[in-house]
N, C-alpha and C positions, 0 to 999 in steps of 0.2 A: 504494500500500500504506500502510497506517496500523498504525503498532506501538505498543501500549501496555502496560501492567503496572498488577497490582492489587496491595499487599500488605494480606495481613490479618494479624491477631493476637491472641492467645487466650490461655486460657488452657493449651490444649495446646501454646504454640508460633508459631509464625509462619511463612507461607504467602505466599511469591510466586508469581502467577501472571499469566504474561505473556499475551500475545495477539496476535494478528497477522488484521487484516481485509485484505483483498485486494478492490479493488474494480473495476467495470467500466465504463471511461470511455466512455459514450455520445456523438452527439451530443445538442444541445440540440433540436432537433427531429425526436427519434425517437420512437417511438410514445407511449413512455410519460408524456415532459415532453411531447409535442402535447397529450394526453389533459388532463391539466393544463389548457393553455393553454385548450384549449376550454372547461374545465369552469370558468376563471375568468371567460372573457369570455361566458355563460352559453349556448354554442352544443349544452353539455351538460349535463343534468340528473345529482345524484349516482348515481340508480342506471344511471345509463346509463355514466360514469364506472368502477364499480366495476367492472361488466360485463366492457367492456374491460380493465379490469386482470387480474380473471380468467382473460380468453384468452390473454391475455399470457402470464401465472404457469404457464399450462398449454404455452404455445409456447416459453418461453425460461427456462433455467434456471438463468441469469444474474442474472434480474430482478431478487431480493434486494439483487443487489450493485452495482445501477445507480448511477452518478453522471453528471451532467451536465460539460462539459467546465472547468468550475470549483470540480469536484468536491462538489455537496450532491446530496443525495438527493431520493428523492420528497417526503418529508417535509419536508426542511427549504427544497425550492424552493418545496413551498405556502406555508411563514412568512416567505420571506426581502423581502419585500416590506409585511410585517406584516400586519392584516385587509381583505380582496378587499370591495371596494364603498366608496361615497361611508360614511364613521362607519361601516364593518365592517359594516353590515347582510348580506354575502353569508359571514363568518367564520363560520356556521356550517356549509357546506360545507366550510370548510379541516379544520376539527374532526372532522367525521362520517369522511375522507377518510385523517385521518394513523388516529383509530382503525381504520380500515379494513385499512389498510396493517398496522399491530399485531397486533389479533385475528386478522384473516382470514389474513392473508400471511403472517403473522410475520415480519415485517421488521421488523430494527431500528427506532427512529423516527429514529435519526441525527442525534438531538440532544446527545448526548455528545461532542460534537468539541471539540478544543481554543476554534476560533471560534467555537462558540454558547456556551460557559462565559464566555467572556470579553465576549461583548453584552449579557450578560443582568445 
């Protein structure tokens, strides 16, 4: 579980609003980090990639709240190694893939975590 708070402040006043994400520890080579995996070591093409994540979104209604057992996400397991290929030539899959995740899924990108604020 991950608990956070926002405060805001205005001119009406001021406004905490807390938050609480609940997430769901996978393992690391369950469908959706495989999916991943293949799609780095280039055994998948991206829409083939997407596809599967699809089925997925459609099978398990969990999937939003995936983490891997060192708890990153879809998202942030594509970055957490920085850009895929010799000089990133293949970071534009990582990119097509987190927006994917975004638009389509609506998944967080799970970049807001305490440890990606603090890498960057």
């Amino acid at each position: 579980m991950q608990l956070g708070g926002e405060f805001i402040t205005g001119a009406a006043g001021y406004a905490l609003r807390p938050s609480l994400q609940v997430h769901a520890v996978v393992r690391a080579t369950s469908p959706g980090f495989e999916v991943l995996f293949r799609l780095e070591q280039g055994e998948l093409d991206t829409e083939t990639a997407k596809e599967k994540f699809r089925q997925l979104y459609r099978s398990d209604s969990t999937l939003r709240t995936h983490v891997n057992p060192v708890g990153q996400t879809y998202a942030q397991e594509l970055v957490h190694y920085g850009p895929w290929g010799v000089h990133g030539y293949q970071s534009q899959k990582q990119l097509e893939m987190i927006e994917f995740f975004v638009q389509e899924l609506n998944m967080g990108a799970g970049m807001d975590t305490d440890e990606c604020a603090t890498a960057s």
